[in-house]
C-alpha positions as CSV (number, residue, x, y, z in Angstrom):
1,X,20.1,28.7,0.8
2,X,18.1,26.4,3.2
3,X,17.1,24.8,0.3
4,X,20.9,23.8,-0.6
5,X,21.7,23.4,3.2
6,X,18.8,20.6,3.2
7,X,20.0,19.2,0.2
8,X,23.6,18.7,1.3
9,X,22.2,17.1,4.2
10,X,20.4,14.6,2.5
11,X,23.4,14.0,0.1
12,X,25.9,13.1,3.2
13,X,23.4,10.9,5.2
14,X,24.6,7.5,5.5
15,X,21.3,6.4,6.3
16,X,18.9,7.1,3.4
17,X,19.0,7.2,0.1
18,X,19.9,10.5,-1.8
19,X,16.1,10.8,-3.3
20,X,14.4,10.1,0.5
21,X,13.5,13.0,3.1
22,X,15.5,12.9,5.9
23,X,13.8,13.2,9.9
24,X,13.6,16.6,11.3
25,X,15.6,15.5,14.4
26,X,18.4,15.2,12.5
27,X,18.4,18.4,10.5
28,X,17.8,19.9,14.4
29,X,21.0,17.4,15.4
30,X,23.1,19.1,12.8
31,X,22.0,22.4,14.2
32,X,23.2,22.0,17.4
33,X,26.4,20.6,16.8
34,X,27.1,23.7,14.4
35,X,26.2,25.7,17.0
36,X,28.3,23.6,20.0
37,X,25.0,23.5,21.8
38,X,24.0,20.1,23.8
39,X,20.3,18.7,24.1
40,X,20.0,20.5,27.7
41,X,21.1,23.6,26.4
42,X,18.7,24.0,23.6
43,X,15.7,22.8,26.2
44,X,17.2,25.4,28.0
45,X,16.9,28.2,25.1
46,X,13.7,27.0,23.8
47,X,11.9,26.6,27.4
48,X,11.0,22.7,26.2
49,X,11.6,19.2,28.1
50,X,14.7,17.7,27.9
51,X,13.0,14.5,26.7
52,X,11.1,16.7,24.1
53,X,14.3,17.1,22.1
54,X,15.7,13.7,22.9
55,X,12.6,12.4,20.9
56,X,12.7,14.6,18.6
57,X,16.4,13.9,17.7
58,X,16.6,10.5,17.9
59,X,13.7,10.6,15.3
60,X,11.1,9.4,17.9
61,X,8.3,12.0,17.3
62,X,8.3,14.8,14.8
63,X,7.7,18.3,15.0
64,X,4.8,19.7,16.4
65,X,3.2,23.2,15.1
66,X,4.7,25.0,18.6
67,X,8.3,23.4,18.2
68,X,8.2,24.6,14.6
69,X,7.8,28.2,15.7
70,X,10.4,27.5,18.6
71,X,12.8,26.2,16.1
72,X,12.3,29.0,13.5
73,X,12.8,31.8,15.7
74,X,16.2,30.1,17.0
75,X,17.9,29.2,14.0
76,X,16.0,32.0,11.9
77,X,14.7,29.3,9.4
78,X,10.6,29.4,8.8
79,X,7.9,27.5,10.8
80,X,6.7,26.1,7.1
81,X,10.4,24.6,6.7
82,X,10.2,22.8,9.7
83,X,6.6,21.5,9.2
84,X,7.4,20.8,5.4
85,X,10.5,18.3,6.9
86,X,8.5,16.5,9.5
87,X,5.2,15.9,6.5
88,X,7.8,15.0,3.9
89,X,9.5,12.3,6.0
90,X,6.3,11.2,7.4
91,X,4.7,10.6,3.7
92,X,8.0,9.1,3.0
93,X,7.6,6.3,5.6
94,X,3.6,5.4,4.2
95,X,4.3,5.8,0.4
96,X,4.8,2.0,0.4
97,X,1.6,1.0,1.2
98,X,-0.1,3.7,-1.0
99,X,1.8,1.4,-3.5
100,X,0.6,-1.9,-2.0
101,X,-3.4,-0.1,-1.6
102,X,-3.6,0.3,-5.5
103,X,-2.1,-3.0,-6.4
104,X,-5.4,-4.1,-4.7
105,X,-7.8,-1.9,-5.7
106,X,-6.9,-2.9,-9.3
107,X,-7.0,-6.5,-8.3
108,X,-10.3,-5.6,-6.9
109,X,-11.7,-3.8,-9.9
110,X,-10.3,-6.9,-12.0
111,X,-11.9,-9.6,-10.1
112,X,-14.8,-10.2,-7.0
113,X,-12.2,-10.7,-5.0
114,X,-14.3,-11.5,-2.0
115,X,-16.8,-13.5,-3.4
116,X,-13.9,-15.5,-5.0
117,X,-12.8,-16.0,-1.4
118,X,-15.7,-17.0,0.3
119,X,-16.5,-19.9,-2.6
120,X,-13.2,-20.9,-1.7
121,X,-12.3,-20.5,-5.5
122,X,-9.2,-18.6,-4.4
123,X,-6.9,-18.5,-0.9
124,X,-8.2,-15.6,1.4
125,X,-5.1,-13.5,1.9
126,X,-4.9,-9.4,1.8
127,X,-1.3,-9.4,-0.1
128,X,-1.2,-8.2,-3.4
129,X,1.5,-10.5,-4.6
130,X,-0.9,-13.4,-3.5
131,X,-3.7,-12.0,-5.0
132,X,-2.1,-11.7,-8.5
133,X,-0.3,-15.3,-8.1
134,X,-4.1,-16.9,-6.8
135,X,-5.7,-14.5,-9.5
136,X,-3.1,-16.1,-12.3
137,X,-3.7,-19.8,-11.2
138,X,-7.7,-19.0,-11.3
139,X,-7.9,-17.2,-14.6
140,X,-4.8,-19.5,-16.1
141,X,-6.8,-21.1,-19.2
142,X,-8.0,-19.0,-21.7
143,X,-11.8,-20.0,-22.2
144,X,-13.9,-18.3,-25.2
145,X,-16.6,-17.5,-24.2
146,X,-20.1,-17.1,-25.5
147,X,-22.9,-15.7,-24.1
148,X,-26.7,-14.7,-24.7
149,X,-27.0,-11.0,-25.0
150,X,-29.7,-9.7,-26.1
151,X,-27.7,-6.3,-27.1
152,X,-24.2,-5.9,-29.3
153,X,-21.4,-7.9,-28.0
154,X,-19.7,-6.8,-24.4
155,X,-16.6,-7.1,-22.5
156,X,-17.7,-9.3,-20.1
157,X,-17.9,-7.8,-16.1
158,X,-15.6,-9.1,-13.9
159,X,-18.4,-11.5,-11.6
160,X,-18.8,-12.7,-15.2
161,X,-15.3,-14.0,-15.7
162,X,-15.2,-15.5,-12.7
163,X,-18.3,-17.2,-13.1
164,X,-16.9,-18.6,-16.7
165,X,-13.8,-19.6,-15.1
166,X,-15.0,-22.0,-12.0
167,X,-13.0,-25.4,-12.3
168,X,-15.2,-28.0,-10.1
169,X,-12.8,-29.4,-7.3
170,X,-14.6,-32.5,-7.7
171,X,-17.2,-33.4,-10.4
172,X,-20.5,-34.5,-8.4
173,X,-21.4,-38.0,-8.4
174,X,-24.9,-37.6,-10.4
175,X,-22.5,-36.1,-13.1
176,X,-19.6,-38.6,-13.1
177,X,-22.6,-41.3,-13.7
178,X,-24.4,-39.8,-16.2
179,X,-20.9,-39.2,-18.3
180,X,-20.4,-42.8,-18.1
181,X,-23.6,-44.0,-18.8
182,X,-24.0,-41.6,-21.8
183,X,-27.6,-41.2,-20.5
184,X,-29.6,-38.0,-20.4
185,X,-31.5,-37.3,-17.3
186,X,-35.4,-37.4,-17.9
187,X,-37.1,-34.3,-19.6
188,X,-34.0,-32.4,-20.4
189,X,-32.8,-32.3,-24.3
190,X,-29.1,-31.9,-22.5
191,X,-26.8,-33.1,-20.7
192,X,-27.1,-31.5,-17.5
193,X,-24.6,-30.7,-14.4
């Protein structure tokens, strides 16, 4: 039944979607007005402040382990029910960056993301949506790539793939010269950079 009761008041709450838990306060706020009890009367029944409720109500501050007892033993509901509200709203207000947190640690996994930064190879920011768009501009050409491996062919790591990707800003002057004289420096059987 408490099950349904919650459900309905989820359903009817012009505030949050049908699939998102709803604050304690107001499950207590429907309570009361069932009851035709005020805030002072109910600090009154349950021996709490008067500003206790209020926050509680008004969605403030959620329900402590004491106020759940408090509140089970008035409206004959259980502790747990109370204490399963307030965790599920809470969770419900940080699932977004749980969201946000893996988006980077796959960036991260993907990419050395910090030493990417600090070469200045990508902007430093901590958004994910940034990453991805610096992360897309960076890897944007398709290179094959061949290295020396001693052992059978290997994805390469990510440090690798950043390493193969690195666009110079601005060729070096040494190199610019040694294009245009078609000259190799001395020693070397290559061109070098």
């Amino acid at each position: 039944m408490r099950k349904t009761w919650y459900s309905e008041l989820v359903k009817h709450s012009s505030s949050t979607p049908a699939d998102s838990p709803v604050h304690p306060g107001k499950i207590l706020r429907q309570k009361l007005e069932e009851r035709g009890w005020t805030q002072d009367e109910f600090a009154l029944i349950t021996g709490r402040n008067k500003k206790t409720i209020g926050n509680i109500i008004t969605g403030k501050t959620g329900i402590s382990p004491d106020m759940a007892v408090a509140l089970s033993v008035v409206f004959k509901d259980s502790a747990s029910d109370w204490m399963n509200w307030d965790n599920q709203y809470s969770l419900s207000l940080v699932e977004s960056d749980a969201i946000d947190i893996g988006r980077r640690a796959d960036l991260y996994t993907k990419a050395p993301i910090r030493e990417m930064q600090k070469r200045g190879w990508i902007k430093a920011t901590t958004d994910p949506a940034g990453l991805e768009s610096e992360l897309s501009a960076f890897f944007a050409p398709q290179l094959a790539v061949s290295t020396r491996r001693a052992g059978p062919t290997q994805n390469l790591t990510p440090i690798q793939s950043a390493w193969c990707y690195i666009r110079p800003r601005r060729p070096s002057l040494r190199f610019e010269s040694i294009v245009r004289s078609g000259k190799r420096p001395a020693g070397t059987g290559r061109l070098s950079v």
